[in-house]
VEXMAR-410136 format. One record per residue (C-alpha): x, y, z. Coordinates in steps of 0.02 Angstrom, whole numbers, plus 50000, padded with zeros to 5 digits. Example, Ala and Ser with C-alpha at 12.3 -4.5 7.8 and 13.67 -1.06 7.14 Angstrom:
REM VEXMAR-410136
506154977550390
506844994750357
REM end
This chain:
REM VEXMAR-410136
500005000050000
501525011650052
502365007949890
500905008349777
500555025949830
502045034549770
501425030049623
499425029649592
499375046749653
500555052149492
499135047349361
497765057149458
498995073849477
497995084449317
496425078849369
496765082849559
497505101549479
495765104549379
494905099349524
495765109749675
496395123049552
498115121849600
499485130649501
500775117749383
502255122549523
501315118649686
500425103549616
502265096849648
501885097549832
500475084449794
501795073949805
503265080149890
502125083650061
502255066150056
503995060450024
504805074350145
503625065950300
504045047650234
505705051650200
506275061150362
505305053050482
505835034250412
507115031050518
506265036350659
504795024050628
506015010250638
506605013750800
504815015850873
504434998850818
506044992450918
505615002251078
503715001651084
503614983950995
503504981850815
501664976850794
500964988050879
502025002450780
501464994350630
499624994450648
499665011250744
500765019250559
499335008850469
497935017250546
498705034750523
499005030550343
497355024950319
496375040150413
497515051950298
496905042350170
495115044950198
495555064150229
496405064950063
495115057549967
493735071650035
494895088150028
494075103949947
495615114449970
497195110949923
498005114250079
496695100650170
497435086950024
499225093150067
498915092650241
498275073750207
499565069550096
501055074350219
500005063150360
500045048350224
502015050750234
501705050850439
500845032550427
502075025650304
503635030550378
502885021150539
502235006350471
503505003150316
505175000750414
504054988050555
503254977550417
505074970850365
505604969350524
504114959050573
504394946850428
506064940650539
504904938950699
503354931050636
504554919150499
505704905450592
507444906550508
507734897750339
506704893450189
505144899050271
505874915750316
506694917850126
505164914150054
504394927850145
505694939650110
505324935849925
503594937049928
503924955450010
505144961849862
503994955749730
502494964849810
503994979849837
504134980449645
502704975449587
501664990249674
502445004449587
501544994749429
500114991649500
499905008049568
500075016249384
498715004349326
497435005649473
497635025349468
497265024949290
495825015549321
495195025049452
495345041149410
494515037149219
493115025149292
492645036349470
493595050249516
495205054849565
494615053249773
494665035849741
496605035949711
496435039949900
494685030849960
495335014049898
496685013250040
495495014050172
494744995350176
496354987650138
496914998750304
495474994250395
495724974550344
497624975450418
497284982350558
495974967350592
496984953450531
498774958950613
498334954950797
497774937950724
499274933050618
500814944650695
501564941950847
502434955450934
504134956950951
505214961051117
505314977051147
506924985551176
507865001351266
508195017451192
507835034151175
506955043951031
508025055950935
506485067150904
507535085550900
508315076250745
507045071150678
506005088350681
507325096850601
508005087950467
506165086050406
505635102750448
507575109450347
507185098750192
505325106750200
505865125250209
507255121050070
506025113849937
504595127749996
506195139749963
506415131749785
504345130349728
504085148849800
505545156149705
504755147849557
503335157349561
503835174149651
505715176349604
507125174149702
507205190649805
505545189049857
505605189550052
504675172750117
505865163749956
507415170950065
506645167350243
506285149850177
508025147550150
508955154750266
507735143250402
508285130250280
510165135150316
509995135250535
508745118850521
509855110050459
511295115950527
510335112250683
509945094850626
512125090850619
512415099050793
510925087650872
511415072550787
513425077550840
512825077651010
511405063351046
511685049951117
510665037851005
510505048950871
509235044950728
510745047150596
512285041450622
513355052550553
514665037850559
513745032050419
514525044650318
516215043550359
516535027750229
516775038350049
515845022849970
514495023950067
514225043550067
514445040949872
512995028649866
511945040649961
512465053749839
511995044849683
510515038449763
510095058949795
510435062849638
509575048649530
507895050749640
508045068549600
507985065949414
506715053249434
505295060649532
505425075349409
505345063649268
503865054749336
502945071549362
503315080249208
502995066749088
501195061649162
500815081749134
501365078848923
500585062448894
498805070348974
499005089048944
499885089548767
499535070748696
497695069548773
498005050148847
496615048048971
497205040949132
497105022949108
498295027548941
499395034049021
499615020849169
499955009549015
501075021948953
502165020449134
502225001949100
503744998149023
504755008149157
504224995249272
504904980349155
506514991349107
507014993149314
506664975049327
507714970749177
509184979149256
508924975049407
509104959149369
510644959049273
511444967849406
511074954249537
511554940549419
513324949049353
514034959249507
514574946449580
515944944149435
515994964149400
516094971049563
514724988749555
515635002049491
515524996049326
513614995649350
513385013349448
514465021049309
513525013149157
511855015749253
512095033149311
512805036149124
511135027949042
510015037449149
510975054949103
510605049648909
508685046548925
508615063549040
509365073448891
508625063848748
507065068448841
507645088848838
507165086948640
505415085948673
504165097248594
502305100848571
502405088648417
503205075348502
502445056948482
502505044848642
503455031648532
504745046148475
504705057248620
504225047448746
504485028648746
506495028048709
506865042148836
506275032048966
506535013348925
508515021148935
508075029949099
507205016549180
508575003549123
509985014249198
508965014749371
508684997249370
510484993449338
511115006249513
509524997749612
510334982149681
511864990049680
511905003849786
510734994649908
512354981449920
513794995049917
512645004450049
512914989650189
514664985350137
515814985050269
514504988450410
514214976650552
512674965850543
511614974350683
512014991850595
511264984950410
509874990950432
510305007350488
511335009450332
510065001450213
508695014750289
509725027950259
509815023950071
508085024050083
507935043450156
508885048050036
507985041049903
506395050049956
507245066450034
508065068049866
506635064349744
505635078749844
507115092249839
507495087249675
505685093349603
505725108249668
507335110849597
506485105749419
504845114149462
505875129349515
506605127549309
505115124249250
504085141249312
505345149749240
505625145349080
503795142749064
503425159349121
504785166849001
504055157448869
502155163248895
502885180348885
503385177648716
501885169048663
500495181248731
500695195548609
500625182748483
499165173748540
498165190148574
498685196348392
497615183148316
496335178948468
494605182848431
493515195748557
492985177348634
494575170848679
495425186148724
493885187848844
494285172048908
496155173348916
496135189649025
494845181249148
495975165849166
497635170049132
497985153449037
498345151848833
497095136548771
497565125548639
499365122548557
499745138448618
499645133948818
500595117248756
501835125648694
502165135948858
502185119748962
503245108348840
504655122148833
504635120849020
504305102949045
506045102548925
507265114449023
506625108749159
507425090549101
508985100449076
509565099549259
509025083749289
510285078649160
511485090549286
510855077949429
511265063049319
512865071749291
513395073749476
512915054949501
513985047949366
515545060649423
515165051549610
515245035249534
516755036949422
517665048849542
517155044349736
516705024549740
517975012649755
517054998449817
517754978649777
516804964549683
517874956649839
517004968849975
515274963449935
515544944949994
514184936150097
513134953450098
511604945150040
510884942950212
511384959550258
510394967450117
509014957750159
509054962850346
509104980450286
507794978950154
507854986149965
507785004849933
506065004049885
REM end
């Protein structure tokens, strides 16, 4: 449910914007409210479910998840669906660390327990696919609420079933690191509100400066709590291994691309090609089978590579689909402007998946796996949330420059009816509004090839992980779980 949601949500995003009028910049915050709550408040889940007992974590980060969900689904406003959405991320960064971690207290060691641990990474995977269907066919069929309404039962069911079928685990000592985790989530909010808000009002506007500079002494905060705690909810140890802070980095700076990617290319196929939304979850498709394609030639060959070969060649294929996807215009086809762009993407992100999840836990000690493997996940979610509004913040503007070339033209040739209409909405109709968005929807595509960029410099330049280092790690991967 956790996984499928990062993605269902993407198919309903220009019905949701029709519906709630939101602008095309802070529609981004459909979805980054709730990747910045998931993603900075993950870790923190995790050690709730050790201290409090997992279970009960689990059902309690199920239930929150599953109210939001019913919240979402009835929002008027958009600030009532934001609000919702960033209470999703709440619920899922409770209940998605605990539901691994149950799997190795309710499964005896062995088969039975690697059985389960398979049946969890092909649900893993197979969500983000599902979840571009099932929007589709939601949104088309009933209405875009259902995207959120449809999480409620399964919730509801869960939180029957789990006393019945999950036992709870021991708990254990500790303390809650809840100064860190407050400001790390409240700096990366304030940074990407600093990014969508210069978008829109320029970059000396007052609250786009404020939002930064908060930005700048949260998260400065964050590294002097986390210096300082005793059980602190990053360990900033992690980052002291160069391979591991470079698979952090190129996990940053891949998510980055992709979120933008994801968003940008569901507002073409809609917007500019007219797919309804079950088209264009069929158009996300063969991502799905390109990430599993590499995924699983990375598992089967890095043992005789060793993964630099496959987090340069990755990194490098996901930099070519970013740019060939800068050459997009208004006239674009989804086979020619679409479809090749992202097969190469997607294969390039499949190829890093299994890799940096490996290089992530090399060289850490087995009860510290997880920690490490978590982390990778953060940053996965941190990053694909700053990195739209970075692309969002290149969007507005080259969007906006580009309207300001093509009003005078439009109005030139408008009739009295459409210039009527134009000065009481503010928005050019036709192939003249598509052009506006695709020349944004390109630059914007521009630095994500720049994010690509600094991930294939990280891989060529900072890793120097061993085919040799990655012995026996399978177990720890599996302890820590897949970046998801």
């Amino acid at each position: 449910m956790v996984v499928l949601d990062s993605t269902i949500v993407n198919i309903a995003l220009p019905h949701i914007q029709e519906a709630l009028r939101f602008s095309t910049t802070d529609l981004s915050w459909v979805l980054s409210a709730y990747t910045l709550t998931f993603g900075g408040l993950l870790l923190l889940g995790g050690r709730a479910g050790d201290i409090l007992g997992r279970r009960r974590v689990f059902m309690a980060g199920i239930l929150v998840f599953t109210l939001a969900s019913l919240v979402g689904g009835f929002a008027q406003e958009p600030w009532q669906l934001l609000a919702a959405r960033a209470l999703q991320g709440i619920g899922g960064a409770i209940a998605s660390p605990t539901s691994l971690a149950l799997i190795t207290t309710t499964f005896p060691e062995g088969p039975e327990r690697n059985r389960a641990f398979g049946v969890f990474a092909a649900v893993s995977a197979g969500g983000g696919a599902i979840g571009l269907l099932a929007g589709g066919m939601l949104t088309e069929w009933l209405d875009w609420r259902w995207v959120f309404f449809v999480n409620v039962p399964i919730g509801v069911l869960i939180a029957v079933l789990a006393p019945m079928y999950i036992n709870e685990s021991d708990r254990h000592s500790g303390r809650f690191d809840i100064s860190g985790a407050l400001t790390s989530t409240l700096g990366m909010a304030s940074l990407v509100y600093g990014f969508i808000r210069a978008s829109e009002e320029g970059w000396r506007d007052s609250l786009t400066l404020a939002s930064f500079g908060a930005a700048v002494l949260l998260l400065a905060a964050f590294v002097f709590v986390e210096m300082r705690a005793k059980e602190p909810i990053t360990p900033l140890r992690m980052f002291a291994d160069r391979n591991r802070s470079g698979t952090y980095v190129i996990m940053l700076s891949l998510a980055a691309a992709m979120f933008g990617m994801f968003f940008f290319i569901v507002l073409f196929v809609q917007n500019v090609l007219g797919y309804s939304p079950i088209e264009s979850g069929l158009a996300f498709l063969p991502v799905t089978v390109a990430i599993i394609i590499g995924a699983g030639l990375s598992q089967r060959f890095l043992p005789v590579l060793g993964p630099k070969p496959f987090m340069i060649t990755g990194s490098a294929l996901a930099g070519a689909g970013l740019f060939w996807l800068t050459l997009i215009t208004p006239g674009s086809s989804y086979v020619t402007g679409v479809l090749g762009p992202i097969l190469v993407f997607s294969f390039g992100m499949g190829l890093n998946f299994v890799t940096l999840t490996l290089t992530a836990v090399s060289g850490v000690a087995q009860h510290e796996a997880g920690a490490a493997s978590s982390l990778l996940n953060a940053s996965q979610q941190v990053g694909g949330s700053l990195g739209l509004s970075i692309l969002v913040t290149v969007f507005g503007t080259a969007s906006r420059n580009e309207a300001e070339k093509q009003v005078p033209r439009f109005l030139a040739q408008a009739s009295p009816e459409q210039q009527a209409q134009f000065a009481k909405t503010h928005e050019l109709p036709g192939s003249w509004g598509h052009a506006v968005l695709t020349q944004g929807i390109s630059t914007a595509f521009l630095a994500a090839v720049a994010m690509a960029a600094l991930a294939l410099l990280t891989a060529m330049l900072i890793i120097r992980v061993r085919k040799s280092d990655l012995d026996a790690l399978s177990g720890k991967a599996a302890a820590g779980g897949p970046a998801a």
